[in-house]
Every structure is written in structure tokens, then in C-alpha cells.
C-alpha positions as CSV (number, residue, x, y, z in Angstrom):
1,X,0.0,0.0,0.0
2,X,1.6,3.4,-0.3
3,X,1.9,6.2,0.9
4,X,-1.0,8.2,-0.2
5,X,-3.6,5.0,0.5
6,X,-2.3,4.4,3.3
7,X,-2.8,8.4,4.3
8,X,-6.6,8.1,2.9
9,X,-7.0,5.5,4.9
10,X,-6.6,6.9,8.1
11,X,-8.5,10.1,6.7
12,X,-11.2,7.5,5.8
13,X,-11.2,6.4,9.9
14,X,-12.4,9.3,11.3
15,X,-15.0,10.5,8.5
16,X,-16.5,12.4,11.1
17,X,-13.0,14.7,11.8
18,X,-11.7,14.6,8.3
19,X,-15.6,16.4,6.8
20,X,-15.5,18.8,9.2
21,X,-11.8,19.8,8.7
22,X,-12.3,19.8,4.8
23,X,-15.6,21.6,5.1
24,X,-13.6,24.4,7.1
25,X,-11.0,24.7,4.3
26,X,-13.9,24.2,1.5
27,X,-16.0,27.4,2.8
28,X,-12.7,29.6,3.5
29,X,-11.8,29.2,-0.2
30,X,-15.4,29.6,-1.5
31,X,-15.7,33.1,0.2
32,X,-12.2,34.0,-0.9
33,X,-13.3,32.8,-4.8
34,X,-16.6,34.8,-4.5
35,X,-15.2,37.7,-3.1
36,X,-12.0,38.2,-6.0
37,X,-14.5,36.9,-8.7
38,X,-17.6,39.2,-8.1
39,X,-14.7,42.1,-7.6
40,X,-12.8,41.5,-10.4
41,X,-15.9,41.0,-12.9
42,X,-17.1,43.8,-11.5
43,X,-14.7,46.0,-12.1
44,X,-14.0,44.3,-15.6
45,X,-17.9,45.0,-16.7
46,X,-17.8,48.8,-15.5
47,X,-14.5,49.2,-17.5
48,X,-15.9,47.2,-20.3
49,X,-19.1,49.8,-20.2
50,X,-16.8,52.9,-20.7
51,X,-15.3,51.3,-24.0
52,X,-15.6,53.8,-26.6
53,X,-17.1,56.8,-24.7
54,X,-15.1,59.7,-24.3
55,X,-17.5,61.2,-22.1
56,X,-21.1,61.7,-21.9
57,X,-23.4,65.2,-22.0
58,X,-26.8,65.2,-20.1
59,X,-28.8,67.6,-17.6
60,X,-27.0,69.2,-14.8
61,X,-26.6,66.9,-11.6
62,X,-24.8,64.3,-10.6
63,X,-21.9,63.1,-12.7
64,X,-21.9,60.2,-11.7
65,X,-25.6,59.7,-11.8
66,X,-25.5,60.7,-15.4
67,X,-22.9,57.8,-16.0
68,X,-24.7,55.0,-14.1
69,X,-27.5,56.0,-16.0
70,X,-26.7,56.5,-19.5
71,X,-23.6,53.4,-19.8
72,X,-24.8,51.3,-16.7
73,X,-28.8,52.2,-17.0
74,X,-28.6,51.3,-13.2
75,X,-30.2,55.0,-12.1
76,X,-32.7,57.4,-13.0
77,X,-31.9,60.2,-15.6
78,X,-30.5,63.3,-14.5
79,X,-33.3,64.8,-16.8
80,X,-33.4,66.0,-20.4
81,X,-31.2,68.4,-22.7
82,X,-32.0,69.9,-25.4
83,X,-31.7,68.4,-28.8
84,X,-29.5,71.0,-30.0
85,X,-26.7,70.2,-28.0
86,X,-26.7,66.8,-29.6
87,X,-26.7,68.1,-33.2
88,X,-24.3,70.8,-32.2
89,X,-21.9,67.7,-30.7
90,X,-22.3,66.2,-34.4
91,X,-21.4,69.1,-36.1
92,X,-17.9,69.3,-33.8
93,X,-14.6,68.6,-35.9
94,X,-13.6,66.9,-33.0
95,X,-16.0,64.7,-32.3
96,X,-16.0,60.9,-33.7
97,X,-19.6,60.3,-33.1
98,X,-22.5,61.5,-30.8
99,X,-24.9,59.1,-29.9
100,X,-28.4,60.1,-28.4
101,X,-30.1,58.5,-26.1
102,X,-33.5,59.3,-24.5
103,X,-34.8,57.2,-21.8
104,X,-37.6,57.2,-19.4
105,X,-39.4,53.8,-19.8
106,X,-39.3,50.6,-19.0
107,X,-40.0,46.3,-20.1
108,X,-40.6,45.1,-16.4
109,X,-38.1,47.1,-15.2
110,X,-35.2,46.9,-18.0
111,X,-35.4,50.4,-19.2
112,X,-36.2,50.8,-23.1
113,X,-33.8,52.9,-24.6
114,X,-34.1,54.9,-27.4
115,X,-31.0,55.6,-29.8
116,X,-29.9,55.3,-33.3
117,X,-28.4,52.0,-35.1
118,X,-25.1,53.1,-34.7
119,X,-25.8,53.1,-31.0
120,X,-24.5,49.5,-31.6
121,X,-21.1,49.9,-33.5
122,X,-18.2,48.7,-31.3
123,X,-19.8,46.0,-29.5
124,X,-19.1,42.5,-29.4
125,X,-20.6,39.2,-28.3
126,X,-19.1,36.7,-26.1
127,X,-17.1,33.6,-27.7
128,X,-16.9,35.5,-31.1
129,X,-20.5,34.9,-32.0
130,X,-22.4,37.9,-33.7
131,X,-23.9,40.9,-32.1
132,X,-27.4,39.6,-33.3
133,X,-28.6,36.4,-32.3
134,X,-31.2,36.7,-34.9
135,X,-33.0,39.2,-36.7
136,X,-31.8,42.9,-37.5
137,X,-31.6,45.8,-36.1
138,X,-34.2,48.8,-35.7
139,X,-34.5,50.7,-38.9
140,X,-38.2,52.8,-38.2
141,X,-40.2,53.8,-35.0
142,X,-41.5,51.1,-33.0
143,X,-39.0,48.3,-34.0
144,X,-37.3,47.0,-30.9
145,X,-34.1,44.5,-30.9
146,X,-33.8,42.9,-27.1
147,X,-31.0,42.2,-25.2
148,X,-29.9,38.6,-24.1
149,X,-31.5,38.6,-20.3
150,X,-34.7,40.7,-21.2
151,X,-35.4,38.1,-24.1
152,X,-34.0,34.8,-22.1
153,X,-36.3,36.1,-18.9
154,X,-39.3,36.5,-20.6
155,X,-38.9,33.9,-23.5
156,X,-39.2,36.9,-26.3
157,X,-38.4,36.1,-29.8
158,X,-38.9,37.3,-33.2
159,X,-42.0,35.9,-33.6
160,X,-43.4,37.2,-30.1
161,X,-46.2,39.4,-30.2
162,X,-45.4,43.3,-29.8
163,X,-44.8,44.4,-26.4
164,X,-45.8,47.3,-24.4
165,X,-43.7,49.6,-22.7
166,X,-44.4,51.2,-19.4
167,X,-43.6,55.2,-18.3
168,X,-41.3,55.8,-15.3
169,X,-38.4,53.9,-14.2
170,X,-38.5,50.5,-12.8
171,X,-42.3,50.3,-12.2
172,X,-44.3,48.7,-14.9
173,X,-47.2,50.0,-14.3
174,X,-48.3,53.2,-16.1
175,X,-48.3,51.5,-19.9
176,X,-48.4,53.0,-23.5
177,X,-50.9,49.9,-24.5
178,X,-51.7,52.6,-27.4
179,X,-48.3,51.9,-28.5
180,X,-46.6,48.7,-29.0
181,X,-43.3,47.4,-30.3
182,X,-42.6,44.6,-32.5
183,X,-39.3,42.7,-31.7
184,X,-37.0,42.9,-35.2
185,X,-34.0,41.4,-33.6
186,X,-32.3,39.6,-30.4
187,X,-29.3,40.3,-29.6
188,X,-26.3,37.4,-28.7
189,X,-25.4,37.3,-24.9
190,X,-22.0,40.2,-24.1
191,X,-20.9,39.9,-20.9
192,X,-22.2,43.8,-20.5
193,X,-25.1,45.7,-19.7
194,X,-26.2,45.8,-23.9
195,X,-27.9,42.4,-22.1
196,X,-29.9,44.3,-19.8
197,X,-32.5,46.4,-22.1
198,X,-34.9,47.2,-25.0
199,X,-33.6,49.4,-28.0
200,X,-35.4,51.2,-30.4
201,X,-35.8,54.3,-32.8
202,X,-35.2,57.3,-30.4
203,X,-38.5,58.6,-32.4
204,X,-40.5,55.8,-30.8
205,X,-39.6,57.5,-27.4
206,X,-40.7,60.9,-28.9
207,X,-44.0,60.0,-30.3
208,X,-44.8,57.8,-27.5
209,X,-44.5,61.3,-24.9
210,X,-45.8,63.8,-27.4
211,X,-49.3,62.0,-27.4
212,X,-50.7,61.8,-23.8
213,X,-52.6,59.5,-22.5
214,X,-56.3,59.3,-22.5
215,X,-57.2,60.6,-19.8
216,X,-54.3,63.2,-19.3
217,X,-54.3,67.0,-21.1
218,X,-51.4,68.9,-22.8
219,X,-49.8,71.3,-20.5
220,X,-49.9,75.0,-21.7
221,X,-46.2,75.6,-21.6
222,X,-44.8,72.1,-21.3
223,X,-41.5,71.4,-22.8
224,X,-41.9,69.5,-26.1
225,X,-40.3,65.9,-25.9
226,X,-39.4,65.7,-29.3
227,X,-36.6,68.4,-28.8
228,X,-34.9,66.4,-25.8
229,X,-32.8,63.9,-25.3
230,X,-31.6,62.1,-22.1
231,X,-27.6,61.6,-23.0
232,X,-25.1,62.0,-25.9
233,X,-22.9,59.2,-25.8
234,X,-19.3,61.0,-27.4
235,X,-16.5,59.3,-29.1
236,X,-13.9,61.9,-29.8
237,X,-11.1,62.0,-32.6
238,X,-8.2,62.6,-30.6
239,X,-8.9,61.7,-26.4
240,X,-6.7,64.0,-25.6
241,X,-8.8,66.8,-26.3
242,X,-11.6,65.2,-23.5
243,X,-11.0,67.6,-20.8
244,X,-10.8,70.9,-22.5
245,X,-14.3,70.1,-24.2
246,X,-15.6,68.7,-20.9
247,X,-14.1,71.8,-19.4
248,X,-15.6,73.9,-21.9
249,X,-19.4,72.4,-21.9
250,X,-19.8,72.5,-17.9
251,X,-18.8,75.8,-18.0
252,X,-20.7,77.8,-21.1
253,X,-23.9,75.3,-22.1
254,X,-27.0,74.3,-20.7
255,X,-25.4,70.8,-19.8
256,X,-23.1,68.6,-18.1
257,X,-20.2,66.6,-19.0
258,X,-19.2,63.5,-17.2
259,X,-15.7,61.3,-17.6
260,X,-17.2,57.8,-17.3
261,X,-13.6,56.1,-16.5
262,X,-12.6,59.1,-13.9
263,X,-16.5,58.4,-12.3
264,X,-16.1,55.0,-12.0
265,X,-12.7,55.3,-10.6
266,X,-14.1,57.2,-8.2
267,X,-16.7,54.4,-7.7
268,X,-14.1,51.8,-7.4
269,X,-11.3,53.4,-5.0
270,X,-14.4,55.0,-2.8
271,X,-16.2,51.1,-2.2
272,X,-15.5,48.2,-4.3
273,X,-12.1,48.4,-3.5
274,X,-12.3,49.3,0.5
275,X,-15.0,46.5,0.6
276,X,-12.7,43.9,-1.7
277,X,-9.8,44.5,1.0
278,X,-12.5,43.8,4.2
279,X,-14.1,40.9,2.7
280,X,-10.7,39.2,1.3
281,X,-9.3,40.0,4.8
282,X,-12.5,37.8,6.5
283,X,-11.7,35.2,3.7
284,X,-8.3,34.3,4.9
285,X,-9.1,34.7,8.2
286,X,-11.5,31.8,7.5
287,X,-8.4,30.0,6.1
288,X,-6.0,30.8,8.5
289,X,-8.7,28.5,11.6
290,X,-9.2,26.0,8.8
291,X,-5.9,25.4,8.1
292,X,-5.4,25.1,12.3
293,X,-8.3,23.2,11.8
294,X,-5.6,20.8,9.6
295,X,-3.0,21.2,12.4
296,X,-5.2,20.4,15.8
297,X,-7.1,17.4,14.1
298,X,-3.8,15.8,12.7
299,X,-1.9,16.8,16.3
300,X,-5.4,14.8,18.1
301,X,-5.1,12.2,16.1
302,X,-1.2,11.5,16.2
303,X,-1.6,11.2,20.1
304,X,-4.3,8.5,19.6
305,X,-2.0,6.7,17.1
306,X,1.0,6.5,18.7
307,X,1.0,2.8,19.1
308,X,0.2,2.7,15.3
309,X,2.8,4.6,14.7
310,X,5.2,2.3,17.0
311,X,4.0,-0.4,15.4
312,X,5.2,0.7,12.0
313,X,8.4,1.7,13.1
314,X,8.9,-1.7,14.7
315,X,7.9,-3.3,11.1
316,X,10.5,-2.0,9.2
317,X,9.1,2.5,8.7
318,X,11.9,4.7,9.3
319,X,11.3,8.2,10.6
320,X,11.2,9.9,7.5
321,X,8.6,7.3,6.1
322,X,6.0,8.5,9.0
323,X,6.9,12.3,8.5
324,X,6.3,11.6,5.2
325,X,3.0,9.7,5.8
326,X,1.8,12.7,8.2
327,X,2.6,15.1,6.0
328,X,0.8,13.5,2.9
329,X,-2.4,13.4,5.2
330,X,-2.6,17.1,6.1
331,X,-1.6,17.2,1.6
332,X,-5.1,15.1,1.1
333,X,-6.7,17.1,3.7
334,X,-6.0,20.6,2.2
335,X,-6.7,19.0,-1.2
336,X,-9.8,17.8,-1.2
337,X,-11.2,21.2,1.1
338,X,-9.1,23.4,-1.6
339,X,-11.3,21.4,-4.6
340,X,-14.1,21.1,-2.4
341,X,-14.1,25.2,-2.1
342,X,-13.4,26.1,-5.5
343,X,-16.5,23.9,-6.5
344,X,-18.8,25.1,-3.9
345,X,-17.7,28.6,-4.8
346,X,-17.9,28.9,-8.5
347,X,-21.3,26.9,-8.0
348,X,-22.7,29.4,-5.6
349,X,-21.7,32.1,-8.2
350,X,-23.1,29.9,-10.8
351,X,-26.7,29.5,-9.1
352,X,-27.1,33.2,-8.1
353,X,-25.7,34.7,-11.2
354,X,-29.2,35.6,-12.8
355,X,-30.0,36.9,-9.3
356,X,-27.0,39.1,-9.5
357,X,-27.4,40.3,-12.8
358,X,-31.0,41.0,-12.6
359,X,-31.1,43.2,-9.0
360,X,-27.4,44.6,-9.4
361,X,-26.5,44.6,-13.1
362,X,-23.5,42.8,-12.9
363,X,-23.0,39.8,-15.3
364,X,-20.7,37.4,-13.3
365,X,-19.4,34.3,-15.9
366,X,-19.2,31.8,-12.9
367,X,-17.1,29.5,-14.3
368,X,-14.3,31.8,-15.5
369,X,-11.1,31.1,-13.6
370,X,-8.4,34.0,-12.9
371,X,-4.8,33.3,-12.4
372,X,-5.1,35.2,-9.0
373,X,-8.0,32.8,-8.1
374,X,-5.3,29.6,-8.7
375,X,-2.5,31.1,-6.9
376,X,-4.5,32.0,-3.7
377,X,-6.1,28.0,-4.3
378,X,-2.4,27.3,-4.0
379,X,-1.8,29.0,-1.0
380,X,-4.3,27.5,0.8
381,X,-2.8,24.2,0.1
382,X,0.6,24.5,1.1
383,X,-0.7,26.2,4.2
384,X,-2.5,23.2,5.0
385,X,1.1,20.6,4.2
386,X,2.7,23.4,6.8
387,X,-0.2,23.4,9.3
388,X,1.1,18.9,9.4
389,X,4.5,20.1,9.6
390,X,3.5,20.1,13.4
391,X,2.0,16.9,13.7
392,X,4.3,14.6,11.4
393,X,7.7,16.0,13.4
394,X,5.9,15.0,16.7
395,X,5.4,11.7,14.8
396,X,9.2,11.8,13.8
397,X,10.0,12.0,17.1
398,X,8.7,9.2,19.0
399,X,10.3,6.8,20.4
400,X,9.4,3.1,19.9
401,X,10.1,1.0,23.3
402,X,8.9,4.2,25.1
403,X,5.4,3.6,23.7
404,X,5.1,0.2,23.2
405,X,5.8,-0.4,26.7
406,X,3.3,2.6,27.9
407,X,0.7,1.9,25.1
């Protein structure tokens, strides 16, 4: 038998001892994988989001609002700007492209956005695949194309009958039933928030809120909603002309700028990163009394063994073969919790993902592994061969005729 059997053996003895002890190293690796993976996707999706935008113009507010809004759609718009200031963006020499985007309704919650085809130049789907899953994309008012999640939640296709927007954000419960959209094309899973809403012609928006309601009148006075938009998405020529046009709209127009990567940086040194740090801190804690877990079962068990132990010895084992033999138990014991962990951890991420995505936004690819994620696995294993360390010299050490005769 060798060495390793004969180590799984005695693991297999005390069932009882060995489950708890792996259990202890299993959970402190899951919270450490959940912790780094949910932070690091994270982080990857909100710098994903900011791809391609320079900056983005909206109403006067919060900049940051404005950002979560327009790139994450995970806030309320700051308001409306004038449609001039988009065309006047367009006509810049400097700028690459201006995308519009006027928001303000919802699909049960995802928020229907309205834009122009070009909204989707520059994005990708995962693996490769093409942007549209099937169909095509919006080319007159009340055409829609769905994201991935809205359509996988509620089953939508191409052949789906129209759906009905609802006014406000979040609660779908005021609804244009006079105006419904036919679904043109689905778009392939990204990774991003693309996933997470209903496009159309930003003239569907318009028309929709320059027609009341039955039972609502036209306000004398009331701003006209087809000369606003929520957001200009801007891509410029040259970046490095960002701030001085940032600079220069928060300071002359009837508008505000926002730097989506210096906002989310913001975001991300203020409490992602603070929060990573306390959580990854709890995580190896956890570790840390598992991997004493390893040390005070193995140093338990080595006092009820001694005779074994003699016995060996007696047989022919030499002192190295029983250091050996302890330490390859505390090996298996660190092993099977570290794979243990990393299942149990991926697999929580795995069953909560479309939880996550749906209340939070963040698209979490459970099963991705990070070279961080290995090396901290690794860790935790040769912590647990050092935790034996203890153990198998105490094993090394004992002397033969000493315990035969008390034992």
C-alpha cells in the first residue's frame, strides 16, 4: 500500500473529523473565490461599459448619476437636454460620433432605450458569435431589438407578439398599451449591460411622450419631448482633447459633462475596492482556523496513534517514512477542502448569477477562472502541508520502546 492510501486511509477512519476539517477549508476558499470573482468581474464589466465613450453630456446633476444612467442604465436620468446640443456635438470637428439616447421607460423594469443603429457599433458578443442572435436591427419607430437577459427572462423572440412599454423607471405600471413594439432582432449574450434592455428608434420615445394618455391633457407651456434627449454618448477623434471640451461644456452650455472612467474610478477606490480588502481580509481569516483546523485534528489524532505509529516503526518505517506519511495526510486534507471550495464557490456564483445580474447589473461568468483565483487555491494548500509540519515532526520524534511499553 503506499503512501497516499495508506494516508486516505486513516482520513477515511475518522470521517466524522476529516468532513468537518475539509468543510472548514472548502467554505474559506469559496468566500475567498466569490469575493475576488464578483470584484474582479465587477470591475471588468464597469471598464468594459466605458469602451468607446469619451464622455457623456446630459442635464445638470450628478456626474456620476449621469454615468450610471446612461452606460450602466442602473439610475434614474438626471433629466433632459435639449436636442441641439446633440446636433451641435455632431457638427464638432472633434468629435468621432455623438450618440443620443432618451430614456424614461421601462420592459418590467429593463429600461427601453431609445437611440440610433449606430448606438451598436463597437460592440461585441461573447465567444466570437455575432452581435445579433437573430433578426436585425431597428431601422423605423416602434421596431425594438432585445438584449440577451430581457429576451432569455421573458422567452421573447422574433416571432413574439409586440410588447408594451411602461412610463417611469423600474415600475411597470403606467403602460403605453396605445403603442406597441414589434421585436425585429435579439441580440447574442456580451458579458455587458447591452444584455440588460430594449432598443429602439429614439423617435418611438418621442411619439410615444408627445401623445398623452387618455385621460391626461397637454400642458400649456410644457417642454416639447421631441426636442430632448436624455444623454449624448461621445466618441472623440483625438482623447486627448476630453478635458478641455468637458471643461468647456460645464462651464458655457445648458449641460453637463461627465468622464465615465474618472467616475467610476471614483466608484471603485471610494467602495469596491475598501469592501474587496475587508471581505478578502474575512476570507483568509477563514483560512487561517481552517488550516489550524488541519494542524489540531492531525496533532489529536497523532496522540491517539502513537501505538500505530510504533507499530510501523517496529515493522520496518523509518522516521522519514512517518513524517512523510503525516505530512501527505494534512496534503489530502488541504486538497480535497481546496477542490471542495473552489466547486462550492464557482457553483454558488453559478446559481445566483441571474439573481446578481437581474437586482445589481452585474453579469458574473461563474465559471471563468483568474490566475489570481489559482495562486491563492495554492496558497491554501501549502498552508495546510505546513499546518502537518507540526503533527508529522511529533510523529518523527517518538520513540518506539517508550510507547510500546506505555501503550
Amino acid at each position: 500500500m503506499s503512501n497516499l492510501q495508506l494516508a486516505l486511509s486513516y482520513l477515511r477512519s475518522r470521517l466524522f473529523i476529516t468532513f468537518l476539517t475539509v468543510t472548514s477549508v472548502a467554505l474559506g476558499l469559496a468566500l475567498a473565490t466569490i469575493v475576488y470573482t464578483l470584484s474582479r468581474q465587477t470591475q471588468d464589466m464597469l471598464n468594459t461599459g466605458t469602451a468607446g465613450v469619451d464622455f457623456v453630456v446630459g442635464a445638470k446633476g450628478s456626474p456620476l448619476q449621469l454615468v450610471l444612467n446612461s452606460i450602466y442604465y442602473l439610475d434614474a436620468p438626471t433629466g433632459v437636454i435639449d436636442v441641439a446640443a446633440w446636433h451641435t456635438l455632431q457638427q464638432n470637428p472633434e468629435v468621432e460620433s455623438a450618440i443620443p439616447l432618451t430614456l424614461g421607460d421601462n420592459y418590467y423594469g429593463y429600461p427601453i432605450v431609445g437611440t440610433v443603429p449606430a448606438f451598436f457599433d463597437g460592440h461585441s458578443a461573447l465567444n466570437g458569435k455575432n452581435l445579433l442572435a437573430s433578426g436585425r436591427l431597428f431601422n423605423t419607430q416602434f421596431e425594438v431589438v432585445i438584449g440577451a437577459q430581457v429576451a432569455a427572462q421573458f422567452h421573447l423572440t422574433l416571432h413574439s407578439k409586440p410588447i408594451v412599454g411602461a412610463h417611469g423607471w423600474g415600475k411597470y405600471d403606467d403602460l403605453h398599451t396605445m403603442f406597441p413594439y414589434t421585436i425585429v432582432g435579439v441580440l447574442s449574450p456580451t458579458g455587458s449591460n447591452l444584455d440588460r434592455a430594449v432598443y429602439t428608434d429614439y423617435h418611438s420615445i418621442w411619439a410615444i411622450h408627445a401623445h398623452p394618455d387618455a385621460d391626461e391633457k397637454p400642458q400649456p407651456g410644457a417642454p416639447d419631448p421631441t426636442k430632448e434627449v436624455s444623454a449624448v454618448l461621445v466618441q472623440l477623434h483625438h482623447p486627448a482633447a476630453k478635458y478641455f471640451m468637458i471643461q468647456q461644456i460645464n462651464a458655457y452650455e445648458n449641460a453637463m459633462a461627465a468622464d465615465p472612467t474618472k467616475q467610476i474610478q471614483l466608484v471603485s477606490q471610494t467602495f469596491i475596492d475598501p469592501l474587496q480588502k475587508i471581505l478578502l481580509l474575512v476570507a483568509y481569516l477563514v483560512v487561517l482556523v481552517s488550516t489550524l483546523s488541519i494542524l489540531i485534528s492531525l496533532y489529536l489524532t497523532i496522540s491517539q496513534r502513537k501505538r500505530d505509529v510504533a507499530i510501523m516503526r517496529s515493522l520496518g518505517a523509518t522516521r522519514a517514512d512517518i513524517f512523510y506519511l503525516i505530512t501527505m495526510e494534512a496534503a489530502a486534507l488541504a486538497g480535497i477542502g481546496v477542490i471542495a471550495g473552489w466547486l462550492l464557490g464557482h457553483g454558488l456564483l453559478a446559481l445566483f448569477s441571474s439573481t446578481i445580474a437581474a437586482q445589481f447589473g452585474i453579469i458574473i461568468s461563474a465559471w471563468h477562472i483568474q490566475s489570481l483565483e489559482i495562486r491563492i487555491a495554492c496558497s491554501v494548500w501549502i498552508l495546510g502541508i505546513l499546518a502537518g509540519l507540526l503533527p508529522a515532526a511529533m510523529a518523527y520524534r517518538l520513540s518506539v520502546a517508550d510507547t510500546l511499553v506505555r501503550e
